[in-house]
N, CA, C and O atoms as CSV, one atom per row, in Angstrom:
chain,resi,resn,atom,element,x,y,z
A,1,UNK,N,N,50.903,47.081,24.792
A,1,UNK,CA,C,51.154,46.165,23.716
A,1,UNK,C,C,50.146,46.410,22.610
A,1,UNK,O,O,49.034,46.711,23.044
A,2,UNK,N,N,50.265,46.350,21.137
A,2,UNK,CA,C,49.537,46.725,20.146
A,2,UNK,C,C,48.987,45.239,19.996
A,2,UNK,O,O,49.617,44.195,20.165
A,3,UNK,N,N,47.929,45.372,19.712
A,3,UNK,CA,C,46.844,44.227,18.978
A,3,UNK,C,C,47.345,43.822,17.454
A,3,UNK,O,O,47.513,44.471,16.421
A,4,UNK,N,N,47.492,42.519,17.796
A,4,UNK,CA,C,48.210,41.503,16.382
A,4,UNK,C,C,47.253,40.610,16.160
A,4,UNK,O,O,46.748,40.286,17.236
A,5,UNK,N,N,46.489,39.744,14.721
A,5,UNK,CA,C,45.906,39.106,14.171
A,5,UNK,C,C,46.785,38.023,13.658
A,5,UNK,O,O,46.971,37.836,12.455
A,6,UNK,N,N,47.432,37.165,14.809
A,6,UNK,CA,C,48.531,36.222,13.743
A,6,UNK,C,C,47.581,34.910,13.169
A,6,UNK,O,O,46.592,34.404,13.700
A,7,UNK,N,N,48.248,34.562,11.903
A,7,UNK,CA,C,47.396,33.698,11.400
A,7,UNK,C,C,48.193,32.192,11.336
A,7,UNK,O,O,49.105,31.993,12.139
A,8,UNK,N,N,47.864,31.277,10.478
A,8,UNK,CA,C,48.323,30.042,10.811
A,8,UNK,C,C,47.143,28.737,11.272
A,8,UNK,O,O,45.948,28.927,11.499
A,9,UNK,N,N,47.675,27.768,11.312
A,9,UNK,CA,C,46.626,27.001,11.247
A,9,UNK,C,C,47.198,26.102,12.595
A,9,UNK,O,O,48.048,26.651,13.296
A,10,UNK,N,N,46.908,25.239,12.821
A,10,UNK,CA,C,46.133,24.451,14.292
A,10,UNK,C,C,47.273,24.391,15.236
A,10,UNK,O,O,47.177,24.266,16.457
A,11,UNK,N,N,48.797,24.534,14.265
A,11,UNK,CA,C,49.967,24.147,15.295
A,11,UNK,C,C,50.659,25.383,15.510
A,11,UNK,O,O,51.597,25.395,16.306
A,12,UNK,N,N,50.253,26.623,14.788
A,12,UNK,CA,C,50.506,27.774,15.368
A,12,UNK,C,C,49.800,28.713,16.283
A,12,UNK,O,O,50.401,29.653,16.802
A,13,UNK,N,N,48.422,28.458,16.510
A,13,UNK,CA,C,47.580,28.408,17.048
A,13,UNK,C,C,48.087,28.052,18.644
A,13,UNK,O,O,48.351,28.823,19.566
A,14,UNK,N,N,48.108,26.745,18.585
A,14,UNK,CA,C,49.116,26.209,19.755
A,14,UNK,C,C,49.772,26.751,20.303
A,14,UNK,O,O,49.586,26.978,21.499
A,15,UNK,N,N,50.736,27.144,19.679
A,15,UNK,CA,C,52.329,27.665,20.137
A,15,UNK,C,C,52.005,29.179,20.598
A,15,UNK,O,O,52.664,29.691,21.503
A,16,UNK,N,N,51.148,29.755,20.058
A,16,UNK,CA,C,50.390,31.277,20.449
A,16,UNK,C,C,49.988,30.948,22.411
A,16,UNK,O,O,50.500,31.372,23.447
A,17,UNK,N,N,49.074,30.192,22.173
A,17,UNK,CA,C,48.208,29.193,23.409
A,17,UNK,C,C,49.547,29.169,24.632
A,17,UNK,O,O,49.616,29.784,25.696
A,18,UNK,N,N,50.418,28.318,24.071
A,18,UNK,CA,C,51.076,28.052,25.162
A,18,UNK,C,C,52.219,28.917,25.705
A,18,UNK,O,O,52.635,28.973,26.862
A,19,UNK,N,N,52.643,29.593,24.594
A,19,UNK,CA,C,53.295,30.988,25.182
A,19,UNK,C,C,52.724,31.923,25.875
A,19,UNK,O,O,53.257,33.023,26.019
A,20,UNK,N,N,51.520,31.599,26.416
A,20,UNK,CA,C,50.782,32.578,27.046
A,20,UNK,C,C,50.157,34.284,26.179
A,20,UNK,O,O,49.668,35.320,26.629
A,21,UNK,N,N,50.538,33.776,24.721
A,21,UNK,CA,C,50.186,35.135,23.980
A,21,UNK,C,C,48.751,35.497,23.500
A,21,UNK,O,O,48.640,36.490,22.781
A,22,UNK,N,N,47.867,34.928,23.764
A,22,UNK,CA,C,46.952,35.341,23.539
A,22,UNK,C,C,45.636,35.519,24.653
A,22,UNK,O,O,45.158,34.658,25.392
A,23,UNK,N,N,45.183,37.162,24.464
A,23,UNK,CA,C,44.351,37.334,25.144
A,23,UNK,C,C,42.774,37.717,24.873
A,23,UNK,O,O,41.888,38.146,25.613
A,24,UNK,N,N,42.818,37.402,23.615
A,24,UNK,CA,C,41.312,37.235,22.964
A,24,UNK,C,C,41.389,36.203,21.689
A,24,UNK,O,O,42.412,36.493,21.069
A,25,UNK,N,N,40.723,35.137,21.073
A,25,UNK,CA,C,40.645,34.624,20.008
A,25,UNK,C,C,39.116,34.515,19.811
A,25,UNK,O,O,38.344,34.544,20.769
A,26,UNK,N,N,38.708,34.386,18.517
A,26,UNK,CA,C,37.555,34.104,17.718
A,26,UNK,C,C,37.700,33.034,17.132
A,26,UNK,O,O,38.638,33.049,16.335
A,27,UNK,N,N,37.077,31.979,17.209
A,27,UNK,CA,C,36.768,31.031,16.144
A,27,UNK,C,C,35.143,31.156,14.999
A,27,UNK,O,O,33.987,31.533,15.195
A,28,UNK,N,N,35.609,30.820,14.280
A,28,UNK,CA,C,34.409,30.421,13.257
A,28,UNK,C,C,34.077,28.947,12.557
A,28,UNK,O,O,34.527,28.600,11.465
A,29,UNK,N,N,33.669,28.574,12.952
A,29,UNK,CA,C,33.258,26.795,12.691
A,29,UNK,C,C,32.298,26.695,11.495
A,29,UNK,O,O,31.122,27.038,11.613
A,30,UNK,N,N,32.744,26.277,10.477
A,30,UNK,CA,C,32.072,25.822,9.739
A,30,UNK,C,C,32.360,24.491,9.936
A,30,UNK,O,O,33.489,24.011,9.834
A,31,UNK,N,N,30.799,23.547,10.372
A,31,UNK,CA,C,31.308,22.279,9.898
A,31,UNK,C,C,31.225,21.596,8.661
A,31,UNK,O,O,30.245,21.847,7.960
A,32,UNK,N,N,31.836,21.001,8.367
A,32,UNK,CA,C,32.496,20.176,7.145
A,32,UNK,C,C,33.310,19.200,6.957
A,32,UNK,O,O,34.455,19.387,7.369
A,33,UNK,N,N,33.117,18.374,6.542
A,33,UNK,CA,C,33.800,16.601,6.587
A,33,UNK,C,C,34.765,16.728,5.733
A,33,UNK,O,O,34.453,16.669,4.544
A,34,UNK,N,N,36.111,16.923,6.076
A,34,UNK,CA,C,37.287,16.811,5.347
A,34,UNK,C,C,37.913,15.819,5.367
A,34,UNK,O,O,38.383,15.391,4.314
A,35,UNK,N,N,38.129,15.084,6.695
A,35,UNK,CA,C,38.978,14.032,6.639
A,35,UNK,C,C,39.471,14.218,8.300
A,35,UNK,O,O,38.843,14.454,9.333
A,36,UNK,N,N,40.952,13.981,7.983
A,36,UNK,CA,C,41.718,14.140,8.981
A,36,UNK,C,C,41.961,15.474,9.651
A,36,UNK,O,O,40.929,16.112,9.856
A,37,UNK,N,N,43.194,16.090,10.073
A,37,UNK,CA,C,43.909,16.847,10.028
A,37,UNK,C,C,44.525,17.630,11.566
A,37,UNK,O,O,44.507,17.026,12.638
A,38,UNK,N,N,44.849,18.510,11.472
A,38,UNK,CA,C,45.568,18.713,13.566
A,38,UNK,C,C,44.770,19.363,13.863
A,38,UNK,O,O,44.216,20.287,13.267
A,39,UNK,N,N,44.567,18.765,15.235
A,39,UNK,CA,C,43.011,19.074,16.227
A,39,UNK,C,C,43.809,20.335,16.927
A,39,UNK,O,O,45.025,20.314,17.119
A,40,UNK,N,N,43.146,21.186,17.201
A,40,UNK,CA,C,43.034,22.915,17.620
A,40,UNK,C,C,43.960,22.891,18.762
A,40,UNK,O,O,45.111,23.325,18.801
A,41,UNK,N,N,43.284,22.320,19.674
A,41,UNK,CA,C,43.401,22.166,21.270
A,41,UNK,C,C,43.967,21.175,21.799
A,41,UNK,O,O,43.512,21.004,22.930
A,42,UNK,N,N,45.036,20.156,21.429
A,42,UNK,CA,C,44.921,19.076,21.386
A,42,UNK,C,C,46.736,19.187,22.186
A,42,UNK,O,O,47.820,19.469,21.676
A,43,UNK,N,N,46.283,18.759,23.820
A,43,UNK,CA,C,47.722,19.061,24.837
A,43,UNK,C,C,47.788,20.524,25.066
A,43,UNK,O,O,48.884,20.985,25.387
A,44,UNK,N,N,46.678,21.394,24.936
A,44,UNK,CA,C,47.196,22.612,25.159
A,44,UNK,C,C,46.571,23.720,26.180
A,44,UNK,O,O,45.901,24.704,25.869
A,45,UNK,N,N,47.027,23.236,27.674
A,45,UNK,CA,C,46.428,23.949,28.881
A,45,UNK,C,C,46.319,25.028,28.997
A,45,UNK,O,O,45.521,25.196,29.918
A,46,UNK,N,N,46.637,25.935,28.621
A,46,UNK,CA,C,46.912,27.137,28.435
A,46,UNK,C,C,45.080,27.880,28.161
A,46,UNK,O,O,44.739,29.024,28.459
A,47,UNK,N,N,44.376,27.018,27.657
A,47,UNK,CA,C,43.148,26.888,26.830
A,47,UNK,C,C,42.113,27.154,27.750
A,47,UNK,O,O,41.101,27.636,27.242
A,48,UNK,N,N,42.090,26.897,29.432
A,48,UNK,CA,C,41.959,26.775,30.858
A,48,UNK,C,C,41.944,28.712,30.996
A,48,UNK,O,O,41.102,29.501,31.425
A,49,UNK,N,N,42.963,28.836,30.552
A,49,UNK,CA,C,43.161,30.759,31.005
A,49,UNK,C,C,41.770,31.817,29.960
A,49,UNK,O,O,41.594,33.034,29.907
A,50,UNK,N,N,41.078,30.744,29.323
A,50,UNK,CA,C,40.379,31.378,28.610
A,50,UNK,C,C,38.769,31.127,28.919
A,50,UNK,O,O,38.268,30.137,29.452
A,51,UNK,N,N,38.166,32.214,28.468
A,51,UNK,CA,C,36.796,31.775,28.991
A,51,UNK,C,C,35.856,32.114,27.568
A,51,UNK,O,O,36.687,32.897,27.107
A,52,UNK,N,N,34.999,32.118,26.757
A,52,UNK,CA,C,33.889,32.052,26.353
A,52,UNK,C,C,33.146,32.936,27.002
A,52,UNK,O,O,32.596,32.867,28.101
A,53,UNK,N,N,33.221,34.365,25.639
A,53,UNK,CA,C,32.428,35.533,26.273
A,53,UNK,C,C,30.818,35.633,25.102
A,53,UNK,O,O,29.703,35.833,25.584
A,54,UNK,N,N,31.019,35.476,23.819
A,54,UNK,CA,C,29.895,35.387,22.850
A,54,UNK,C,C,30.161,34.014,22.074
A,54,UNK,O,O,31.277,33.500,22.002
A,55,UNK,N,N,28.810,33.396,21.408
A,55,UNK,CA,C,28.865,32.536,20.802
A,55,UNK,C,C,27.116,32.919,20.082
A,55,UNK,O,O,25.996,32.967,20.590
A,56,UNK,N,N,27.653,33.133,18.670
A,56,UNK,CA,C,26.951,33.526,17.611
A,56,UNK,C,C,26.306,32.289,16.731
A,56,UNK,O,O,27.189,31.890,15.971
A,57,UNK,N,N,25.170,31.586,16.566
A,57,UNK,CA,C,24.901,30.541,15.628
A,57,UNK,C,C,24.192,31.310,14.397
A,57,UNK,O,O,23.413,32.263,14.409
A,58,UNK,N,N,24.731,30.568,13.336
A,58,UNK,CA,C,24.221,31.590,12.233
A,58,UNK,C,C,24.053,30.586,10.908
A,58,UNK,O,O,24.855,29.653,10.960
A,59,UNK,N,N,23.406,30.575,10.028
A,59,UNK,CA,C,23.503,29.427,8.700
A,59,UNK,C,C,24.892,29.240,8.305
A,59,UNK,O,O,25.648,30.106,7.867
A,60,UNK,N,N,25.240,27.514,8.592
A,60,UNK,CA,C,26.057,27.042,7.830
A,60,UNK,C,C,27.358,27.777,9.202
A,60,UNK,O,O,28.280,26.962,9.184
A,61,UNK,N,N,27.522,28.308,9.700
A,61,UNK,CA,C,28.812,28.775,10.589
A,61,UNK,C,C,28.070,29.102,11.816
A,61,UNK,O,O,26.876,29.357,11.970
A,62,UNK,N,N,29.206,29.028,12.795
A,62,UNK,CA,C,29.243,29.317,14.652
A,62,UNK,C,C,30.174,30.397,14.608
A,62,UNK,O,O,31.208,30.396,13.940
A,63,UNK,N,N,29.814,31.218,15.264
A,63,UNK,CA,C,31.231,32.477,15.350
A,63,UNK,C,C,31.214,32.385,17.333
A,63,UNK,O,O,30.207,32.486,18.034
A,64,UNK,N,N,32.242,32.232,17.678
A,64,UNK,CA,C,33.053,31.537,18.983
A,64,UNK,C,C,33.767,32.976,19.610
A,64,UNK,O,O,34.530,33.618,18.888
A,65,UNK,N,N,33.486,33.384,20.879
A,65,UNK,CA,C,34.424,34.562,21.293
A,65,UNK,C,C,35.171,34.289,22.463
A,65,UNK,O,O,34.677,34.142,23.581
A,66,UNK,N,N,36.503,34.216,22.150
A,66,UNK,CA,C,37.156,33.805,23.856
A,66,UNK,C,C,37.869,34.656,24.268
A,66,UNK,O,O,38.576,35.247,23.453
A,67,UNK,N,N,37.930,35.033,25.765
A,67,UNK,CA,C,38.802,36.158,26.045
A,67,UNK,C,C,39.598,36.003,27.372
A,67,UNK,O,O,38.721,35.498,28.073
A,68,UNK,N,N,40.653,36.108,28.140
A,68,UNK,CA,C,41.315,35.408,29.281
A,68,UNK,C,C,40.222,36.189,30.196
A,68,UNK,O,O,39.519,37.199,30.236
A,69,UNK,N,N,40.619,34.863,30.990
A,69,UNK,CA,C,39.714,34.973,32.655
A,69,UNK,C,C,40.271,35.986,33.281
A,69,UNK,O,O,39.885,36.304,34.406
């Protein structure tokens, strides 16, 4: 299978998650007070098949490495 970068925001994310399609993700956290908006992880077990291989702290951002168990 070729390596894909799909993009999208918290509810495609999801749907990646629970189709079982992803076998590495990166997050980057900047925190910042926006308001509201759709939480990442939010009902999505799939999240369990993944483990936390690097986690980078750096000014102003977190860079997050997850990769399946």
């Amino acid at each position: 299978m070729k390596s894909t970068t799909p993009a999208g925001g918290a509810l495609a994310a999801q749907q990646y998650l629970k189709a079982n399609l992803v076998d590495e993700m990166q997050l980057h956290l900047v925190p910042t007070l926006l308001g509201g908006g759709e939480r990442l992880f939010d009902g999505v077990e799939a999240l369990h098949a993944l483990a936390m291989v690097k986690a980078v702290v750096a000014p102003d951002v977190i860079h997050l490495q997850f990769a399946r168990k």
